[in-house]
C-alpha positions in Angstrom: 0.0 0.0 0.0 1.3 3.2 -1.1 0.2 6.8 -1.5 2.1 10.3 -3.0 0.8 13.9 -3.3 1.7 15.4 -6.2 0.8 17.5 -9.3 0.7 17.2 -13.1 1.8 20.1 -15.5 1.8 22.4 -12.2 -1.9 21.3 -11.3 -3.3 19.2 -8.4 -5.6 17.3 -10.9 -3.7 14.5 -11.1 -7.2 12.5 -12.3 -7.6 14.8 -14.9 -4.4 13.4 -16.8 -4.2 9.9 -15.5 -6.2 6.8 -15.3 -5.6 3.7 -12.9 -7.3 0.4 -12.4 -5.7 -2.7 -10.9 -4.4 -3.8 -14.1 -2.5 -0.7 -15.6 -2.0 3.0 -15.5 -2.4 5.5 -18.6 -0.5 8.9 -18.8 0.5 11.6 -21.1 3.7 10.8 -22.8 4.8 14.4 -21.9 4.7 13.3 -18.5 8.5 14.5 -17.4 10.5 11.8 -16.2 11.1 12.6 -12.7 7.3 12.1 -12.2 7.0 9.0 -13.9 9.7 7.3 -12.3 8.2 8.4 -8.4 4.8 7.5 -9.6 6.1 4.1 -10.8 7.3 3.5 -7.2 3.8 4.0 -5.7 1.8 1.7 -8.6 3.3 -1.4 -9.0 0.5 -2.2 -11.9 2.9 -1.7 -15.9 2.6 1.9 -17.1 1.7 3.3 -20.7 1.9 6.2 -22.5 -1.3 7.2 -24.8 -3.2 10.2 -25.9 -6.4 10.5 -26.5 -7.2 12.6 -29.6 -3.6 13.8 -29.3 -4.9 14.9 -25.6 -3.5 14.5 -22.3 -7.1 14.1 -20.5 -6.8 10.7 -20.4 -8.8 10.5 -17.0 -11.0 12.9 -18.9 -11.8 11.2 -22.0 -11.9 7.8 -20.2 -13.4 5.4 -17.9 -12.0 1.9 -17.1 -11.5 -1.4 -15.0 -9.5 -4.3 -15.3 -11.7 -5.9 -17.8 -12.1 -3.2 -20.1 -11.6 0.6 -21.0 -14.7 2.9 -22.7 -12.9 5.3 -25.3 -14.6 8.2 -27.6 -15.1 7.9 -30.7 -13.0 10.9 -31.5 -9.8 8.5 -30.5 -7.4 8.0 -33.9 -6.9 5.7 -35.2 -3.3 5.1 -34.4 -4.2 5.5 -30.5 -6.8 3.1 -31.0 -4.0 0.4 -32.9 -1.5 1.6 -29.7 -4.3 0.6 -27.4 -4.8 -2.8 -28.7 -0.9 -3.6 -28.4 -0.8 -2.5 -25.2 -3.9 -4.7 -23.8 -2.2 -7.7 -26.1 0.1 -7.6 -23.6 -2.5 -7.7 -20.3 -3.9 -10.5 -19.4 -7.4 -11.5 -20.1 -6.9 -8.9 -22.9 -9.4 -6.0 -21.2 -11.8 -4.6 -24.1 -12.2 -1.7 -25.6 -15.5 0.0 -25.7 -15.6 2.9 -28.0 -18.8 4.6 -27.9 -20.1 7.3 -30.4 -22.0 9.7 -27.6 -21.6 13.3 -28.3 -20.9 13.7 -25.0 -17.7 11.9 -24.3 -16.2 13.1 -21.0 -16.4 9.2 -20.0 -14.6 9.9 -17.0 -17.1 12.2 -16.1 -19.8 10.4 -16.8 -18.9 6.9 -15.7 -18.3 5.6 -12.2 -17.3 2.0 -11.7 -15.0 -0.5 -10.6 -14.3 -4.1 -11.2 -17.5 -5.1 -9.6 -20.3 -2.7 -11.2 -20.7 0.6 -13.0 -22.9 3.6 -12.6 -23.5 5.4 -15.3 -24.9 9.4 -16.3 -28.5 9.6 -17.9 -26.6 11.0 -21.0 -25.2 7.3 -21.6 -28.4 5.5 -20.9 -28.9 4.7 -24.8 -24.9 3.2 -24.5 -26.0 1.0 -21.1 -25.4 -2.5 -22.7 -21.6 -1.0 -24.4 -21.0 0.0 -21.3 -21.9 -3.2 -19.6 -20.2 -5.5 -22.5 -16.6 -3.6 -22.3 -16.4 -3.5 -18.7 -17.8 -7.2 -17.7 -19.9 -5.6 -14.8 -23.5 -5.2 -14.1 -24.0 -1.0 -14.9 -27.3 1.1 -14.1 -28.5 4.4 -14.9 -28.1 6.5 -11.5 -27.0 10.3 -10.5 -26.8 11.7 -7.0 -26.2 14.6 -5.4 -28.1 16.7 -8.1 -25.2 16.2 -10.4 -25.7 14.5 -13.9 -21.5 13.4 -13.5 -21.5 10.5 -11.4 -17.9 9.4 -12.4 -16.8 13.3 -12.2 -18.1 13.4 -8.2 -16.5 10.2 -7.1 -13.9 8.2 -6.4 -13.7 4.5 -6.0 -11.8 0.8 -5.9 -12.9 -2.1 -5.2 -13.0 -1.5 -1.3 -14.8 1.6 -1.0 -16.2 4.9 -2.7 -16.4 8.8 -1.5 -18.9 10.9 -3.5 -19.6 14.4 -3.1 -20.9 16.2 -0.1 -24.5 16.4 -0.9 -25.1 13.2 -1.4 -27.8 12.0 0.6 -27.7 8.8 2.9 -29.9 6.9 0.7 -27.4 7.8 -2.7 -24.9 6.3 -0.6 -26.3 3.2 -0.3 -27.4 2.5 -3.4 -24.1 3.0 -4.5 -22.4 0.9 -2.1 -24.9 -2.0 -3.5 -24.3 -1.5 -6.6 -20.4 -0.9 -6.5 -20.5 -4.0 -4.1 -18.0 -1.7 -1.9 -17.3 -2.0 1.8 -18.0 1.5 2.8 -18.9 4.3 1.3 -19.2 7.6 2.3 -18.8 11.8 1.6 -15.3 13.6 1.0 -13.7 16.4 -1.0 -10.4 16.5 -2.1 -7.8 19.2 -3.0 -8.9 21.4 0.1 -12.8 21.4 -0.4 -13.2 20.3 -3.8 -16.1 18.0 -3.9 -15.2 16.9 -7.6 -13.1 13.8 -6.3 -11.9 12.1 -9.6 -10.3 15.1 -11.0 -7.9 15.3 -7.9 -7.0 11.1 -7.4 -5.9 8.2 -9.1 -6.6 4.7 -6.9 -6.5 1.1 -7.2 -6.8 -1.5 -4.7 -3.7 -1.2 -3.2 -1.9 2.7 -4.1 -2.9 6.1 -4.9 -1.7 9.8 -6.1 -3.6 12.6 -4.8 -3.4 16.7 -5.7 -0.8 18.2 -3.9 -3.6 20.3 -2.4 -5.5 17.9 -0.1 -5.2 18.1 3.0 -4.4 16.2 5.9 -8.1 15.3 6.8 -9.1 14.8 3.8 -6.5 11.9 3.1 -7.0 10.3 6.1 -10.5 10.2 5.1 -10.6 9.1 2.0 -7.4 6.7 2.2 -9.1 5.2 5.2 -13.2 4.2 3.1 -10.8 3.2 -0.1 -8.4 1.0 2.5 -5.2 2.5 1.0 
């Protein structure tokens, strides 16, 4: 178990650029090496270099587990070939889901793990893509008054914190269909409740923004059990 602060292109939203899951990490090949080499000491999972679109929003454009990641459809078509080499190389060979939804923040509009997926109202004609490309059961759900489950979140397989103003009943629900141990309400970055943007986690390491604080980490590292 292992956690760092930190921050990306002089940012704390380190979620903003990067995507983890227990099977792989994704970042910006302009990622200075310095980073990638302390990062690489807290995730033990391989490490890849990709754009999306020729963007460095991976966590962004992207949502994923370790069956399977959901793309836009806007990804090229070399970054679609570089993706395919690289999950050639995982096992179970994790699918790729690339759905053509004009809105395509998938990051934002996705929350799951490797036990179940909740998904924005936006994506309920792409449910059963969804479902296919990341092997869990995935329902149409927002909370907290927010049509971005995925952007308002932050999970693993152990737990999940979701924003502020989600009410006790949200939290259930998601704990049921995540299929988490706890669950429960956090910010992240000193106040800001949009959790994704400012982590990525796994099951066993995470990176936070240089700008949570103290509380909040011991919060949030204690629900995800990092």
């Amino acid at each position: 178990m292992a956690i760092l602060r930190s921050q990306v292109y002089g940012r704390s939203l380190i979620g903003v650029y990067l995507t983890a899951n227990n099977a792989y990490v994704l970042y910006p090949p302009t990622l200075i090496n310095p980073l990638l080499k302390k990062y690489k000491n807290i995730f033990k999972e391989p490490f890849y270099p990709i754009t999306i679109h020729s963007s460095n929003l991976l966590g962004i454009y992207t949502a994923s587990n370790k069956f399977g990641i959901i793309v836009p459809h806007i990804i090229k078509d070399d970054e679609y070939e570089k993706l395919k080499d690289i999950f050639k190389g995982e096992n179970n060979s994790p699918q790729i889901g690339v759905l053509k939804s004009i809105d395509n923040a998938y990051g934002n509009l996705i929350l799951c793990n490797d036990k179940g997926a909740i998904i924005s109202s936006l994506l309920k004609d792409f449910r059963k893509e969804i479902e296919d490309a990341l092997n869990v059961e995935t329902v149409v759900f927002e909370f907290a008054n927010s049509y971005l489950p995925g952007s308002i979140s932050l999970a693993n397989n152990n737990g999940c914190l979701v924003h502020p103003l989600s009410t006790d009943d949200e939290i259930e629900y998601i704990s049921s269909i995540l299929k988490v141990d706890e669950a429960d309400v956090s910010t992240i970055n000193r106040g800001v409740p949009y959790l994704s943007s400012g982590a990525i986690v796994n099951d066993k390491s995470g990176i936070f923004g240089v700008n949570s604080t103290g509380p909040e980490l011991m919060r949030i590292t204690s629900i995800l059990q990092l």
